[in-house]
C-alpha positions in Angstrom: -25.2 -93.8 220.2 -23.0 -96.3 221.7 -21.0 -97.2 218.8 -20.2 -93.8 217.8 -18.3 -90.6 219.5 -21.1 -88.3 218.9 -21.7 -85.4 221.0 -25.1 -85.2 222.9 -27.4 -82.7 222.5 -27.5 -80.2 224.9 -29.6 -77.5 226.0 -29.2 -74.3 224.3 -28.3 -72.2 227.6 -24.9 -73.9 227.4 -24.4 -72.9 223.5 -24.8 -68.8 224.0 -22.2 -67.7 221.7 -19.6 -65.8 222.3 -20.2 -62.9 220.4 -23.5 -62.1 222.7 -21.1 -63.0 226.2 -18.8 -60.1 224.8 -22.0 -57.1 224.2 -22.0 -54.5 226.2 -25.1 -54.0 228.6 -25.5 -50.2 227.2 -23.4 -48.1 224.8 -23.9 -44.0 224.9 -26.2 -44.6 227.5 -29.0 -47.0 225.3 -28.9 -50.3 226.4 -28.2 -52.7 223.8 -29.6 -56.0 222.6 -27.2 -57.5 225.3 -30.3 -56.5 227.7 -32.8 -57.7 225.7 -34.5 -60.7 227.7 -36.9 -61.9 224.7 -33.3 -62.4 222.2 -31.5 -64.5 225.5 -34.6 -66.4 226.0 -34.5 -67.0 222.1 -31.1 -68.1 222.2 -31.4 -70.6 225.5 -34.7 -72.2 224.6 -34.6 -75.9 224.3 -32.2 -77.9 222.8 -28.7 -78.3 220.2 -27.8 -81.0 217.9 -24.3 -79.9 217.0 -20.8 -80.9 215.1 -19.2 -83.8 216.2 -15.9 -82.5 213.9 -14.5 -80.1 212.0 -16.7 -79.8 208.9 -14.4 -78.2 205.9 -16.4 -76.6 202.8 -15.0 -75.8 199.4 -17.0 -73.2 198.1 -16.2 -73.8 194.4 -17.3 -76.8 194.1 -19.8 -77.2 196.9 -18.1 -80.1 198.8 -17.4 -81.4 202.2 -15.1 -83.4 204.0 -14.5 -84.5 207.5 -12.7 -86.9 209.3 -15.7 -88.5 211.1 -16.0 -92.4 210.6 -20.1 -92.0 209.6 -21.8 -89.7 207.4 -22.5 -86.1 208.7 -24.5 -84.9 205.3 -25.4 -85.3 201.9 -27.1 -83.2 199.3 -30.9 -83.0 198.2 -31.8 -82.6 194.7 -32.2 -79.2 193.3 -35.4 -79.8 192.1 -36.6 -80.6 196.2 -35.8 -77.1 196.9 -36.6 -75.5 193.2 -39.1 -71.9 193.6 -38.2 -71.8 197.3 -37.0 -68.2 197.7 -34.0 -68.6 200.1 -32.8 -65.4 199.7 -29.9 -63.8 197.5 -27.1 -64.7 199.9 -27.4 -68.7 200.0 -26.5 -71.1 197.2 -29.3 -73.1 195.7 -27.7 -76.0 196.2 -29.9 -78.3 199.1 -28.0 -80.4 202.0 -28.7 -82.2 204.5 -27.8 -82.2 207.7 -27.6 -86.3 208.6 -28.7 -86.8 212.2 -27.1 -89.5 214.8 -30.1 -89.1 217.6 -34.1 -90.2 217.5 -35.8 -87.6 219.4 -38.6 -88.7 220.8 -41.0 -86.8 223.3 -44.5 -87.6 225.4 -47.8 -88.3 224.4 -49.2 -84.9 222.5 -46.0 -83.3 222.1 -44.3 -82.4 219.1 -40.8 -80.8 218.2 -39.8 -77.5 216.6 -36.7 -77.8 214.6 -35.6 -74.8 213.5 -31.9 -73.0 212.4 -30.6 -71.9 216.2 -32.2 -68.7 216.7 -30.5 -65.3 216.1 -27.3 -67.1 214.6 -27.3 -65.2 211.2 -23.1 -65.5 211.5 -23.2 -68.9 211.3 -22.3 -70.0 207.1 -25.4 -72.2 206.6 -28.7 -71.5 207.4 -31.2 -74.9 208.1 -34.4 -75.1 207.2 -37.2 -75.3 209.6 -40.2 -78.0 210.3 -42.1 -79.8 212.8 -42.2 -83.0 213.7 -44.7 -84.9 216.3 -42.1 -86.7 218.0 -44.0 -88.8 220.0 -45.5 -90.5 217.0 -42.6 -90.3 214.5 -40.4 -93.8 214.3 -37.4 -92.3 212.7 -34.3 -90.3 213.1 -35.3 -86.5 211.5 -32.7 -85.1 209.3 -32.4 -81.6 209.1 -31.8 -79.8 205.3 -29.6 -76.5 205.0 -28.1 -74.3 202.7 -24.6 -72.4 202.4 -23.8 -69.4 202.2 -22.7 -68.1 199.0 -18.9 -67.7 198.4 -18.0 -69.3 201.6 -15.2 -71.6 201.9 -13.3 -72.7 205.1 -14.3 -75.3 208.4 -17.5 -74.7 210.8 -15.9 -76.2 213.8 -16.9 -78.8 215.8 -19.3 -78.1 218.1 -20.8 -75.4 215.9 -24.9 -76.1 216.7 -27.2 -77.1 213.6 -30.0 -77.1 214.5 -32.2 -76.3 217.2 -35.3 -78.2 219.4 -37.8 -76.9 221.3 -40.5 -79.2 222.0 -43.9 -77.9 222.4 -47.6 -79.7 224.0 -49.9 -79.8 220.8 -53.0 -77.3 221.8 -55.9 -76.6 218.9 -56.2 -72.7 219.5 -59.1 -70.7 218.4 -57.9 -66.5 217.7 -60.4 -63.8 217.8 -60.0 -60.0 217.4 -61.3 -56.9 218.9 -60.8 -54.0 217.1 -64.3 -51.9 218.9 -62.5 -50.8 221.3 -60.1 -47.3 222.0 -56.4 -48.2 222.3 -55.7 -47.5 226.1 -51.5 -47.7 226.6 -50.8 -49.4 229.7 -50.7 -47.7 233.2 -46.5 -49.0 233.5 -45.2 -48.2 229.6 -43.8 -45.0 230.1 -41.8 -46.3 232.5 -40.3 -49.3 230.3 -38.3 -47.0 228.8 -36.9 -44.9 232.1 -34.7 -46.6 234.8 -34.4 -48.5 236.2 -34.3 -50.9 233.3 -35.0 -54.5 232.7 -38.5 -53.5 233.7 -39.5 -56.7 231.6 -37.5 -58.9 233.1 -38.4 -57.6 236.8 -41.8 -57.5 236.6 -43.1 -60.2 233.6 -40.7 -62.3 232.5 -40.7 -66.4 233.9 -38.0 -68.8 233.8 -37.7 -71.1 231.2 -36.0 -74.1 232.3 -34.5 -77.1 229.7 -31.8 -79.6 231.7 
């Protein structure tokens, strides 16, 4: 955006909040979710769109303000979002996120927009879609709700919403269920150390730059 100071995205590895940088690895001697590679890979896959500013709520009476120079949201109707069960601890007022970037991706991919992934401190929680990005002309907004009874500023930088592109596959499932239920030869010794058996002998790399 080269007539706006808008942060760009970036890839999620460079967003792992604080909170998870401060867990310890074990605690009475279980390892905690600190060590749990599927909840690190959660948080680092793909990509953030995040604040540009300081974004100030007033709870009462559901407004926002900001000092950026172009718009950052705006509300849906109520009706948009009426039956959707969001849960007892969000308002059922509907915003929207407004989005400065067009994502676009290759032939056959498509994007997964979702809130950023184990987050439940943040005070909003976005909604998720999917988009094919390759075909889509148009900048994708993203639509959120607050929490209830919040007031006060989700700092800039705070991510909104985050990307993970994916290559479009049709996929056929089928089940077995004629078969005895044989553990595997190695899961006894997931649960002995040495640990971060997972991550030693299964896990691969994910890489977003």
């Amino acid at each position: 955006m080269p007539d706006k100071d808008v942060p760009h995205p970036v890839p999620s590895s460079k967003l792992v909040p604080e909170w998870y940088r401060k867990l310890l690895g074990a605690t009475d001697k279980v390892e905690t979710v600190k060590k749990c590679v599927p909840v690190l890979d959660a948080l680092t896959s793909g990509y953030m769109i995040v604040l540009p500013v300081d974004v100030h709520f007033n709870g009462e009476d559901r407004t926002f303000w900001h000092s950026a120079p172009f718009k950052i949201n705006s509300n849906h109707y109520k009706s948009q979002t009426h039956g959707v069960d969001i849960g007892s601890e969000f308002d059922d007022q509907p915003h929207k996120w407004i989005n400065q970037w067009l994502i676009k991706t290759p032939k056959g991919h498509s994007c997964l927009f979702i809130h950023p992934l184990n987050r439940i401190d943040l005070p909003f929680r976005s909604f998720t879609g999917v988009v094919d990005t390759d075909k889509h002309p148009l900048v994708v907004n993203f639509p959120f709700v607050m929490k209830k009874n919040f007031s006060g500023v989700i700092p800039a930088g705070t991510p909104i919403i985050q990307i993970i592109p994916f290559k479009r596959d049709d996929w056929s499932m089928s089940v077995t269920d004629d078969k005895e239920f044989k553990n595997h030869p190695e899961a006894h010794e997931v649960e002995n150390p040495p640990f971060n058996w997972y991550k030693r002998r299964w896990w691969t790399r994910k890489l977003y730059s």
